[in-house]
The first five atom37 places (N, CA, C, CB, O) and aatype in JSON, in Angstrom:
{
  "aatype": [20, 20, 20, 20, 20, 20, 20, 20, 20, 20, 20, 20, 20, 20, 20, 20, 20, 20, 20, 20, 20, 20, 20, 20, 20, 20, 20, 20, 20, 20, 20, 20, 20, 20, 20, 20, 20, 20, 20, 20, 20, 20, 20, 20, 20, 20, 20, 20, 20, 20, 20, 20, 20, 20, 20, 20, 20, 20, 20, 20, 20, 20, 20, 20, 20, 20, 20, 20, 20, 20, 20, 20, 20, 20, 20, 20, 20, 20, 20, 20, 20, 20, 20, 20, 20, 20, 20, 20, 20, 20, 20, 20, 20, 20, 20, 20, 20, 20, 20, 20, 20, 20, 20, 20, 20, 20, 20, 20, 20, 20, 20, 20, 20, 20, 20, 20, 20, 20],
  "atom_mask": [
    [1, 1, 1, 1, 1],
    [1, 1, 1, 1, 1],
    [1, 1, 1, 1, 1],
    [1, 1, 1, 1, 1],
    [1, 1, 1, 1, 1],
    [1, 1, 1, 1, 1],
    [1, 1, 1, 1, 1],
    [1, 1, 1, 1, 1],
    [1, 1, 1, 1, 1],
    [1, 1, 1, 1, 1],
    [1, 1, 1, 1, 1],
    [1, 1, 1, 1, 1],
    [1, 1, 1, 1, 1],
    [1, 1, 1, 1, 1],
    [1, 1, 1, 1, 1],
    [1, 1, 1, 1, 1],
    [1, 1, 1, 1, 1],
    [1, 1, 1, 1, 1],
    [1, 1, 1, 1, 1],
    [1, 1, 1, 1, 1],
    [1, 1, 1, 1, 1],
    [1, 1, 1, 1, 1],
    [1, 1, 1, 1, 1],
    [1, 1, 1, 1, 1],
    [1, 1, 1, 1, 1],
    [1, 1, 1, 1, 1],
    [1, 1, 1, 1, 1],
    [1, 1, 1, 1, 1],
    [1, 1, 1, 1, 1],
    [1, 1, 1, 1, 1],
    [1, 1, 1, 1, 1],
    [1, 1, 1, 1, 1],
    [1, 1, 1, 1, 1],
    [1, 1, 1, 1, 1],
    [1, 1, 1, 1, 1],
    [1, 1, 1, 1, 1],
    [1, 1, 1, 1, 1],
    [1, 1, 1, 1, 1],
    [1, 1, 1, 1, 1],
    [1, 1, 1, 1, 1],
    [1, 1, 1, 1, 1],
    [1, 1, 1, 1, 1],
    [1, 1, 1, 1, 1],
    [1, 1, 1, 1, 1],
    [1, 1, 1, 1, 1],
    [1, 1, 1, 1, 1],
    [1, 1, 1, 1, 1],
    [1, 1, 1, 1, 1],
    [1, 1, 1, 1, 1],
    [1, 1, 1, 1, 1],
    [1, 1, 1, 1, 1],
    [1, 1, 1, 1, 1],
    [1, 1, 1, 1, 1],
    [1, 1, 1, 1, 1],
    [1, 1, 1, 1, 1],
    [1, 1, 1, 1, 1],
    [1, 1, 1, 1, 1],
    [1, 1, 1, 1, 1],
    [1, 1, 1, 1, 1],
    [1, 1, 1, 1, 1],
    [1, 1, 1, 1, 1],
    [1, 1, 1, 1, 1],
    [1, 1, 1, 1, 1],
    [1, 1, 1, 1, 1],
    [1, 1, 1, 1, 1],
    [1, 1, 1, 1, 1],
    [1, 1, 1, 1, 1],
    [1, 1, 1, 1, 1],
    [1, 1, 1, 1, 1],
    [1, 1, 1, 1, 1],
    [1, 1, 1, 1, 1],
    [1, 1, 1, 1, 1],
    [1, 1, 1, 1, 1],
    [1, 1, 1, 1, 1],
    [1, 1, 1, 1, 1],
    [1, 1, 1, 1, 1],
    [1, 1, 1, 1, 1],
    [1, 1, 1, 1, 1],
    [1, 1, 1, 1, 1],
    [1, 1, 1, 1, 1],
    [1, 1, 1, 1, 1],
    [1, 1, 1, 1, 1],
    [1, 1, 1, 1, 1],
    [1, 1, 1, 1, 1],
    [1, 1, 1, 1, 1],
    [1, 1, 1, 1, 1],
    [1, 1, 1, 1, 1],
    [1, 1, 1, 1, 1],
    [1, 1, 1, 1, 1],
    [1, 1, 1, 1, 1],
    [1, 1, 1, 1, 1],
    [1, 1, 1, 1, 1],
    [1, 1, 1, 1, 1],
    [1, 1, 1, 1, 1],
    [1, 1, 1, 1, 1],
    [1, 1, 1, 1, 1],
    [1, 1, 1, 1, 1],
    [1, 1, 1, 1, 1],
    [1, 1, 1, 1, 1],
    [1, 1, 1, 1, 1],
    [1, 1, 1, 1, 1],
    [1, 1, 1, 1, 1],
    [1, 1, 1, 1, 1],
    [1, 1, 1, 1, 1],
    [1, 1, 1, 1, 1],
    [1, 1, 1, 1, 1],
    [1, 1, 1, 1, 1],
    [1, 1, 1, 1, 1],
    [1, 1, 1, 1, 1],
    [1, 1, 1, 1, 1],
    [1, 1, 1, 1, 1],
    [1, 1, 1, 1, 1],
    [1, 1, 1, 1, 1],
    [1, 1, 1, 1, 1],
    [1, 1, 1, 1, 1],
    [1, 1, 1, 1, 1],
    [1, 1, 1, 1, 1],
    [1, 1, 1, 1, 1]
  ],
  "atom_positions": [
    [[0.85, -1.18, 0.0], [0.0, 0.0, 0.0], [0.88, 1.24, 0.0], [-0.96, 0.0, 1.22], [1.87, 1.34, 0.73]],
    [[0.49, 2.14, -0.83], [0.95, 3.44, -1.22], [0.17, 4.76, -1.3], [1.4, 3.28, -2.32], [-0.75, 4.94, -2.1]],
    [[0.66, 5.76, -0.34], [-0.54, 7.03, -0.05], [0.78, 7.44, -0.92], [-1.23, 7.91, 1.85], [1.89, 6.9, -0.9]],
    [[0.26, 8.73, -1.81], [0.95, 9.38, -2.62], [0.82, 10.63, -2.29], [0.69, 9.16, -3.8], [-0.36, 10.89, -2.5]],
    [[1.43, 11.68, -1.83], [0.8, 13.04, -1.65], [1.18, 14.08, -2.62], [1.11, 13.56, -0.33], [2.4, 14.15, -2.48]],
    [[0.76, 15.14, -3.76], [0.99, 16.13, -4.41], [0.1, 17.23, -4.41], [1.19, 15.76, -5.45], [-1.1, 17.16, -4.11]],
    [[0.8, 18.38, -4.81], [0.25, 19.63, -5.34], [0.66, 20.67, -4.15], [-1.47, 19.53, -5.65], [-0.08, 21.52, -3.67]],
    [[1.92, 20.42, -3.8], [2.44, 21.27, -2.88], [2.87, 22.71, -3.69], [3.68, 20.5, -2.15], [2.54, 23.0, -4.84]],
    [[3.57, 23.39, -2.91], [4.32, 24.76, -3.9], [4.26, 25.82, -3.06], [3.5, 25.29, -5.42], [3.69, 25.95, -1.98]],
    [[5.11, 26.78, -3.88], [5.19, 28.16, -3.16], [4.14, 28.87, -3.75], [6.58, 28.98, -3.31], [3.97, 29.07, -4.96]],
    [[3.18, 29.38, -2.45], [2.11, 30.68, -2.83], [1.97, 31.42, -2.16], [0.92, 30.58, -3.07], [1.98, 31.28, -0.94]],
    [[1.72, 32.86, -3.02], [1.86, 34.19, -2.13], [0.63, 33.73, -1.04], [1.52, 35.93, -3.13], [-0.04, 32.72, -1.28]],
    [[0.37, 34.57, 0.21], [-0.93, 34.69, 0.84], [-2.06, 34.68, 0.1], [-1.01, 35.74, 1.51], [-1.71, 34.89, -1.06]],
    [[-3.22, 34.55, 0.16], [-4.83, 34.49, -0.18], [-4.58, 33.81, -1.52], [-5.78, 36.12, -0.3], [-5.37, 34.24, -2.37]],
    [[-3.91, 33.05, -1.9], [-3.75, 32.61, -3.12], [-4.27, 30.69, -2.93], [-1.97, 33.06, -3.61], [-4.4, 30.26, -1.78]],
    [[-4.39, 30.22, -3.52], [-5.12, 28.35, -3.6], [-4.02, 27.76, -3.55], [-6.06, 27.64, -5.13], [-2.92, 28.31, -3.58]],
    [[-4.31, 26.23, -3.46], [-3.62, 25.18, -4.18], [-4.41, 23.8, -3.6], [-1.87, 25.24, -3.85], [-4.91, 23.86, -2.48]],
    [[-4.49, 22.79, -4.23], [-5.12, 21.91, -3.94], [-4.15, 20.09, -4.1], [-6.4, 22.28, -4.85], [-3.59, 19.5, -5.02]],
    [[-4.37, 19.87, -2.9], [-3.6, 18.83, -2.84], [-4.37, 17.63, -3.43], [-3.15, 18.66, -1.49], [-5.58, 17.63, -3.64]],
    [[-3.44, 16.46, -3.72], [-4.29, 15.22, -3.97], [-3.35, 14.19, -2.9], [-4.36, 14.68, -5.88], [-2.21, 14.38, -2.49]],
    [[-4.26, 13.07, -2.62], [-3.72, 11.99, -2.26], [-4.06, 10.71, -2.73], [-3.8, 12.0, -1.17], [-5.25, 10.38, -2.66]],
    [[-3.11, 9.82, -3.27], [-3.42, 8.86, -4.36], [-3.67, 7.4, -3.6], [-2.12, 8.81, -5.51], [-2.75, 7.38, -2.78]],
    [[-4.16, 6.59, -3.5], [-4.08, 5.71, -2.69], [-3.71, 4.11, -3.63], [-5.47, 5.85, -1.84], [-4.6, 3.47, -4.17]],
    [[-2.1, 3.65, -3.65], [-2.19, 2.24, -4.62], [-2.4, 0.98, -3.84], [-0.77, 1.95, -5.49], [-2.14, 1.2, -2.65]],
    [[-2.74, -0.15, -4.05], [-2.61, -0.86, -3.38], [-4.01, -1.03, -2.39], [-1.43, -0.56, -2.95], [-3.81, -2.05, -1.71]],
    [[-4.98, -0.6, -2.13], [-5.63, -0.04, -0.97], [-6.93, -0.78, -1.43], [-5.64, 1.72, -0.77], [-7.78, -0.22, -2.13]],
    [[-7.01, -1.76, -1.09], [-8.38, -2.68, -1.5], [-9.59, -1.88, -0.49], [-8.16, -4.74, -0.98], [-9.38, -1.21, 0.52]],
    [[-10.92, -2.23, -1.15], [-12.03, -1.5, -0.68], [-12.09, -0.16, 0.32], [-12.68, -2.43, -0.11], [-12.43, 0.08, 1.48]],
    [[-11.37, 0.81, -1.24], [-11.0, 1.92, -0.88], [-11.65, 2.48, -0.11], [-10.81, 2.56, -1.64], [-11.25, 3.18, 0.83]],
    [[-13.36, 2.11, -0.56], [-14.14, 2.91, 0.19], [-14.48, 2.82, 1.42], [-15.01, 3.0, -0.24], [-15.5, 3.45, 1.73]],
    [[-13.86, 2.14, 2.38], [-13.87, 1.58, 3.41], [-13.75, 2.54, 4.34], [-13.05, 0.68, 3.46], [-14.43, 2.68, 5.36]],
    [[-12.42, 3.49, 3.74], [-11.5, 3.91, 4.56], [-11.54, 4.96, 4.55], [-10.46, 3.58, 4.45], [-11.56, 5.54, 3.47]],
    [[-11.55, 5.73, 5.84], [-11.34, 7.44, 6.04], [-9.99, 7.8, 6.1], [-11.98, 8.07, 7.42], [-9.12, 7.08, 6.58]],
    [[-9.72, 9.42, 5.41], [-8.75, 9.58, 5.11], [-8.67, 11.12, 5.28], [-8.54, 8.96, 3.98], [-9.49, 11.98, 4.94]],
    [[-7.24, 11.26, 6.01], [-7.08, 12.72, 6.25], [-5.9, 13.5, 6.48], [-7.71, 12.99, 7.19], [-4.88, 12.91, 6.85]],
    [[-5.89, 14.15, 6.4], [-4.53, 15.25, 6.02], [-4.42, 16.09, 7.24], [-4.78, 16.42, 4.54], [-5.22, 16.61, 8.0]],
    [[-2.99, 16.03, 7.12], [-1.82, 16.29, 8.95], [-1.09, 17.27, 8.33], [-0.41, 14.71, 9.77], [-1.19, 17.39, 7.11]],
    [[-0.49, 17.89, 8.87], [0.83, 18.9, 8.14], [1.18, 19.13, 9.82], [0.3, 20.77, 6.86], [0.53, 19.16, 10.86]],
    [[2.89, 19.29, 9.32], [3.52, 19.26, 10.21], [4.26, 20.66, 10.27], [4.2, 18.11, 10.16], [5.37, 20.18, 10.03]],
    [[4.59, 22.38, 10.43], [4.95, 22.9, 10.48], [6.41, 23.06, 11.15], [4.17, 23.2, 10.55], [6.66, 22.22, 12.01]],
    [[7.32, 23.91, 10.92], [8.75, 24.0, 11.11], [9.41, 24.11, 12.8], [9.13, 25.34, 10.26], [10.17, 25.05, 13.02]],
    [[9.12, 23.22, 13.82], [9.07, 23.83, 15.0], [8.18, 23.33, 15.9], [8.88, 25.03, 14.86], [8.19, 23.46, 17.12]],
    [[7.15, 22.57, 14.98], [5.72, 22.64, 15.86], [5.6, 21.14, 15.41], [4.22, 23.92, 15.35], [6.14, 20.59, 14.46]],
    [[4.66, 20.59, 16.43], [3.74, 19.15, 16.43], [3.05, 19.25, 15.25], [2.59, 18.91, 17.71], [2.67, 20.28, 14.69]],
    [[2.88, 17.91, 14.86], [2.25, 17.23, 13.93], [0.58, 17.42, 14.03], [2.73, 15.79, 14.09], [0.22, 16.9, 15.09]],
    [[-0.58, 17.99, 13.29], [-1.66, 18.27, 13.49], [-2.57, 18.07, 12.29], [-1.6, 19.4, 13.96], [-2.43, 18.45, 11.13]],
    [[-3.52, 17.37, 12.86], [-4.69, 17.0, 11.99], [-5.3, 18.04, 11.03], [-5.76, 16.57, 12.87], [-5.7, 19.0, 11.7]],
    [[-5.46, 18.17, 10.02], [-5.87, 19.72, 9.44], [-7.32, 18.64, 9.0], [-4.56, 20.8, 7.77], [-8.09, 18.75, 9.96]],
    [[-7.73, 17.99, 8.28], [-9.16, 17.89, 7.65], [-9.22, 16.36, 7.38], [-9.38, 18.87, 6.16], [-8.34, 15.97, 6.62]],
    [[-10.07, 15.44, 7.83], [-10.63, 14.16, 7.47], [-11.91, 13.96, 6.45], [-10.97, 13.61, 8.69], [-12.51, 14.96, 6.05]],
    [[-12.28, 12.7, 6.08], [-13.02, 12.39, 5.28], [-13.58, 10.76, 5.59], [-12.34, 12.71, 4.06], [-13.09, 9.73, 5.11]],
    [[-14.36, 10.83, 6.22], [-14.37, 8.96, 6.36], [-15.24, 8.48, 5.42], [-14.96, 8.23, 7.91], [-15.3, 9.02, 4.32]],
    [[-16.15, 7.25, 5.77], [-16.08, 6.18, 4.51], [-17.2, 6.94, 4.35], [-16.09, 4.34, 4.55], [-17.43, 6.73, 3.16]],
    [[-18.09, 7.7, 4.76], [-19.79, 7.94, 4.31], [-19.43, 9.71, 4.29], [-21.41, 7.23, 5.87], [-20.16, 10.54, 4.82]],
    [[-18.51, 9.95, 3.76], [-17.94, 11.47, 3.14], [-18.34, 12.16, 4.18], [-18.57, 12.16, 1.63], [-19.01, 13.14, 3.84]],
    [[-18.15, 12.01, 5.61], [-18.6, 13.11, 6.62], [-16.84, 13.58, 6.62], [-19.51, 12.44, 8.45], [-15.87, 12.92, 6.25]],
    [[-16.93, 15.16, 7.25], [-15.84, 15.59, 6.82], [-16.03, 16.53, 8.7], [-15.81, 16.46, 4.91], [-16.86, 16.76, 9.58]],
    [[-14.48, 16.75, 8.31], [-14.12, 17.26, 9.95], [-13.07, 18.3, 9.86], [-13.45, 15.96, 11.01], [-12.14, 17.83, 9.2]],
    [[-12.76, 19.76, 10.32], [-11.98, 21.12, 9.58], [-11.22, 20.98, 11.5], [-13.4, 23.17, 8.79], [-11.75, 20.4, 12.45]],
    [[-10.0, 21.67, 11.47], [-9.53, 22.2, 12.38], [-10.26, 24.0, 12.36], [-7.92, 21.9, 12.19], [-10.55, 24.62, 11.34]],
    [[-10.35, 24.36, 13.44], [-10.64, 25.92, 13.37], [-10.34, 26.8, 12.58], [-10.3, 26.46, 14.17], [-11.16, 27.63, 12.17]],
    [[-8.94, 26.76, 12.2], [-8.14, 27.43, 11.69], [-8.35, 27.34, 10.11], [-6.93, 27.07, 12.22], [-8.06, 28.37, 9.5]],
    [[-8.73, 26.45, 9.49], [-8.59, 26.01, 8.16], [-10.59, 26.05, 7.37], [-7.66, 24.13, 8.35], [-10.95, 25.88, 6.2]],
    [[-11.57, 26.4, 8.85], [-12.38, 26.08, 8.32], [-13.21, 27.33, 7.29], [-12.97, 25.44, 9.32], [-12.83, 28.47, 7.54]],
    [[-13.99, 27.24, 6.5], [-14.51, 28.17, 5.66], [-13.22, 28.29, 4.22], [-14.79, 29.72, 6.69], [-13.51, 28.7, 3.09]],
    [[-11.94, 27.86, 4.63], [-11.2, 28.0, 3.86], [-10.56, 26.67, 2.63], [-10.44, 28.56, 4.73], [-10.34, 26.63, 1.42]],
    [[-10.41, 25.61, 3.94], [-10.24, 24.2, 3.43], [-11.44, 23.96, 2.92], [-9.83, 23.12, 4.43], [-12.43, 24.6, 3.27]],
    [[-11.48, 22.61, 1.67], [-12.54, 21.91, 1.48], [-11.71, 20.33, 1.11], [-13.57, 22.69, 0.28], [-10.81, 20.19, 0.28]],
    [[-12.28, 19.33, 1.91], [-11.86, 18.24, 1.9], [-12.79, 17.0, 0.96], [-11.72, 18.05, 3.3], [-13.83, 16.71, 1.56]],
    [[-12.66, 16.39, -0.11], [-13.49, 15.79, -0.74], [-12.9, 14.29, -1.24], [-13.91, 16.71, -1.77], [-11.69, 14.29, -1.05]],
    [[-13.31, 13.15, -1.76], [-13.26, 12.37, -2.08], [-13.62, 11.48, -3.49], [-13.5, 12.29, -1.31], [-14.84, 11.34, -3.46]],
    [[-13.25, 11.03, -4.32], [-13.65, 10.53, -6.0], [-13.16, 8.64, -5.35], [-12.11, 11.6, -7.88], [-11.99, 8.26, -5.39]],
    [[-13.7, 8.22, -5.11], [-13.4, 6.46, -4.68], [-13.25, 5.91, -5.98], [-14.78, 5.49, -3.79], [-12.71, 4.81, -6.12]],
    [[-13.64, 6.5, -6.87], [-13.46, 5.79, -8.45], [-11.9, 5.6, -8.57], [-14.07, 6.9, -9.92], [-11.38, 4.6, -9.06]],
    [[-11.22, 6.69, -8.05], [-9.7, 7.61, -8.35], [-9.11, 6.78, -7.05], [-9.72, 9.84, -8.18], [-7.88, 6.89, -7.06]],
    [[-9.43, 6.23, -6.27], [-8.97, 5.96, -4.81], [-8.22, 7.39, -4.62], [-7.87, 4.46, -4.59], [-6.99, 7.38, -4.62]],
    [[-8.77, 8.36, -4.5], [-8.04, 9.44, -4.86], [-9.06, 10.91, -3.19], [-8.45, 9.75, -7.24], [-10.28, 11.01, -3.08]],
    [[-8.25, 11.54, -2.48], [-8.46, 12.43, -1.83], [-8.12, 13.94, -2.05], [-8.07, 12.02, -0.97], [-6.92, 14.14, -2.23]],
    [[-8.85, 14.96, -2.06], [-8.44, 16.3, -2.48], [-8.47, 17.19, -1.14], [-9.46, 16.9, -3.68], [-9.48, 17.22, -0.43]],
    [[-7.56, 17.76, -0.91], [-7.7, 19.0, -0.34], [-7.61, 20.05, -0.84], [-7.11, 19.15, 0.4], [-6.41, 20.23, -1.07]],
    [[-8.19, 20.89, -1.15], [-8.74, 22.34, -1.32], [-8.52, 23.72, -0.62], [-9.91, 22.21, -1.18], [-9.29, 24.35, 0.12]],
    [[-7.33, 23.99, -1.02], [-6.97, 25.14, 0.1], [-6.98, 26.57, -0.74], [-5.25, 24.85, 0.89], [-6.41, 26.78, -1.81]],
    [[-7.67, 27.37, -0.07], [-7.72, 28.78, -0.75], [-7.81, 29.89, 0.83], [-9.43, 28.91, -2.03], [-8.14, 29.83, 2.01]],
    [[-7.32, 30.74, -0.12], [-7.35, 31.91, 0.99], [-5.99, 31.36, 1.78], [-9.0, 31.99, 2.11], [-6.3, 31.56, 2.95]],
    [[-5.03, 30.95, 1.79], [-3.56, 30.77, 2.33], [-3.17, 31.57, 3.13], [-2.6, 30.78, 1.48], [-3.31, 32.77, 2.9]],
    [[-2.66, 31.18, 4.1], [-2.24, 32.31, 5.19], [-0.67, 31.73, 5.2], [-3.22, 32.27, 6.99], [-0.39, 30.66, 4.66]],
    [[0.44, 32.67, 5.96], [1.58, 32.24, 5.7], [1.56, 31.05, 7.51], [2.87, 33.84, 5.37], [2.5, 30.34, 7.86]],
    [[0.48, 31.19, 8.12], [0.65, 30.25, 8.88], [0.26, 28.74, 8.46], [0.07, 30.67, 9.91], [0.41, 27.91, 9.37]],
    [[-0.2, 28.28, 7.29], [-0.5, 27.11, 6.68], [0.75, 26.55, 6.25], [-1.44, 27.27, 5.61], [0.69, 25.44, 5.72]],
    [[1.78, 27.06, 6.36], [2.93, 26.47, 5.45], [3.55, 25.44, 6.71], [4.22, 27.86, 4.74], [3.91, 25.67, 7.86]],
    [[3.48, 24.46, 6.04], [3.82, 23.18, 6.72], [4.11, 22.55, 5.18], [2.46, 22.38, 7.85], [4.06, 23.12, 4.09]],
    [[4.48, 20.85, 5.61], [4.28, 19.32, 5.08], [2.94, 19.03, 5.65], [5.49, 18.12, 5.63], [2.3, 19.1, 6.69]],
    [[2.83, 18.57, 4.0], [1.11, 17.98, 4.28], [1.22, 16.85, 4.25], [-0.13, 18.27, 3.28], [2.09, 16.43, 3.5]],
    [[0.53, 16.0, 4.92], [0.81, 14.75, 4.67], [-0.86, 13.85, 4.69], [2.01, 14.29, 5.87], [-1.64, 13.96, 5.63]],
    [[-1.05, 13.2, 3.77], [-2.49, 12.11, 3.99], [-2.17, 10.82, 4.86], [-3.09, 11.41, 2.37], [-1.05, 10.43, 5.19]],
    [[-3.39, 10.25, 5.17], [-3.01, 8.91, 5.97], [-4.38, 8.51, 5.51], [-2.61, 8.9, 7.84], [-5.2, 9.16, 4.87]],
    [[-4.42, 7.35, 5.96], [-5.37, 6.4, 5.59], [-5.78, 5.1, 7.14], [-4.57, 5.63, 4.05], [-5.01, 4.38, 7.77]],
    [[-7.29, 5.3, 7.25], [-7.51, 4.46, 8.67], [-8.51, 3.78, 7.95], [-8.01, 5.26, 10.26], [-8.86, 4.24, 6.86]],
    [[-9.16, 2.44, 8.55], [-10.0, 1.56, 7.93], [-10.86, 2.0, 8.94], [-9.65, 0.02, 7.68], [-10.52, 2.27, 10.09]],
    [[-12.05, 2.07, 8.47], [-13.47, 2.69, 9.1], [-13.43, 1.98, 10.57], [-15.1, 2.18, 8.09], [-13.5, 2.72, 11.56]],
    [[-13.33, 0.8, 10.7], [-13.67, 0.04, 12.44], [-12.16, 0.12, 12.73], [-14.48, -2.01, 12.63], [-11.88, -0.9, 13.35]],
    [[-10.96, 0.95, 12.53], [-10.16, 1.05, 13.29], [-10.19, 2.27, 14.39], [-9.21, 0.97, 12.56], [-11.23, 2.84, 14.71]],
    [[-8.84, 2.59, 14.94], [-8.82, 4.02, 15.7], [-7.57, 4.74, 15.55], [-9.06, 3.89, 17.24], [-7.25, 5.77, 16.14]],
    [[-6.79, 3.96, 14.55], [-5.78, 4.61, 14.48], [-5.07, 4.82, 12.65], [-4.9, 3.83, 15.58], [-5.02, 3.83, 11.92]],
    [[-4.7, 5.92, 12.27], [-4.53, 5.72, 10.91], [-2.76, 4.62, 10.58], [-4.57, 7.56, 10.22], [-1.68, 4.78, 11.15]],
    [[-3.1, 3.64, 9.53], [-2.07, 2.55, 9.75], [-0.94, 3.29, 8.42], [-2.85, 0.61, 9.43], [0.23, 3.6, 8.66]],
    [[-1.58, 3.43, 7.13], [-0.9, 3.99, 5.8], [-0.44, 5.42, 5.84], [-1.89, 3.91, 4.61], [-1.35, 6.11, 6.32]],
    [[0.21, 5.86, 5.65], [1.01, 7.39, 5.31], [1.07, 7.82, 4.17], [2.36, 7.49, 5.58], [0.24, 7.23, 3.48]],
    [[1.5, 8.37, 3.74], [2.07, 9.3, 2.82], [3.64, 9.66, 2.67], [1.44, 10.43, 3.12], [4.36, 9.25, 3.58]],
    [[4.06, 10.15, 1.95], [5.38, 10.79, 2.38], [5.29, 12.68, 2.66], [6.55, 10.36, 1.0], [5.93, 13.24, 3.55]],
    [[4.59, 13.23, 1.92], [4.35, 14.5, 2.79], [4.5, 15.48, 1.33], [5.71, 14.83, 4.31], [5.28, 15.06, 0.48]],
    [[4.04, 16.25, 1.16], [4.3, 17.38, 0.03], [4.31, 19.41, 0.73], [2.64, 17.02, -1.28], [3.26, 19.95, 1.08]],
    [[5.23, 19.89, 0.74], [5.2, 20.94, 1.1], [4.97, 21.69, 0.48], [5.84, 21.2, 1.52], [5.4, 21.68, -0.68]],
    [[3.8, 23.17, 1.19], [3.24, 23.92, 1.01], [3.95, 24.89, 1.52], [2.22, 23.74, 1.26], [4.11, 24.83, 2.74]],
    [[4.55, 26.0, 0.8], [4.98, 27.61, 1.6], [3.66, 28.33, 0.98], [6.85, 28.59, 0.97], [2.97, 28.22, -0.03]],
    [[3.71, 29.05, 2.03], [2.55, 30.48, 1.86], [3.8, 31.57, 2.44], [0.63, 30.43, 3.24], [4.21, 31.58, 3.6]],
    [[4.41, 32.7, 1.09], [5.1, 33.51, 1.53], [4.84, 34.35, 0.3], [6.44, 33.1, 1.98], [4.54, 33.91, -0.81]],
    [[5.01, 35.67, 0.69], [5.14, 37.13, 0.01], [7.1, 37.04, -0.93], [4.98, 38.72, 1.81], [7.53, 38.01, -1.55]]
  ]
}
């Protein structure tokens, strides 16, 4: 099993970018909730937005009205949706992957970085 993470990059403030996370390997994709961590320069590792198996979706404070977290199971494929960028979003993003009756996410990603800078 393989979480793939892209669509990182450098963007000024209030500007988009939208991540994907690819999932290979990952039998009854739809099983599984899936959600995106970013880890900033200094700071703990933090949950930014989930998606579980019946597309209910979950925002940290900080990200909400701004993030949009969605799912294509055709694609085994996860999007994050980031607009309006603040230069405090700039972290490694990273996806994971948990099987619906677990409690802990088992698959990773390797991480794609996002700067938000002027």
């Amino acid at each position: 099993v393989q979480l793939q993470a892209s669509g990182g990059g450098l963007v000024q403030p209030g500007g988009s970018l939208r991540l994907s996370c690819v999932a290979d390997g990952l039998q009854h994709y739809d099983y599984y909730a899936i959600a995106w961590y970013r880890q900033a320069p200094g700071k703990e590792r933090e949950v930014v937005s989930c998606i579980n198996n019946a597309d209910a979706t979950h925002y940290i404070d900080s990200v909400k009205g701004r993030f949009t977290i969605s799912r294509v199971n055709a694609r085994n494929t996860v999007y994050l949706q980031m607009n309006s960028l603040k230069t405090d979003d700039t972290a490694v993003y990273y996806c994971a992957a948990r099987y619906a009756a677990s409690t802990k996410y088992d698959y990773w990603g390797q991480g794609t970085l996002v700067t938000v800078s002027s």
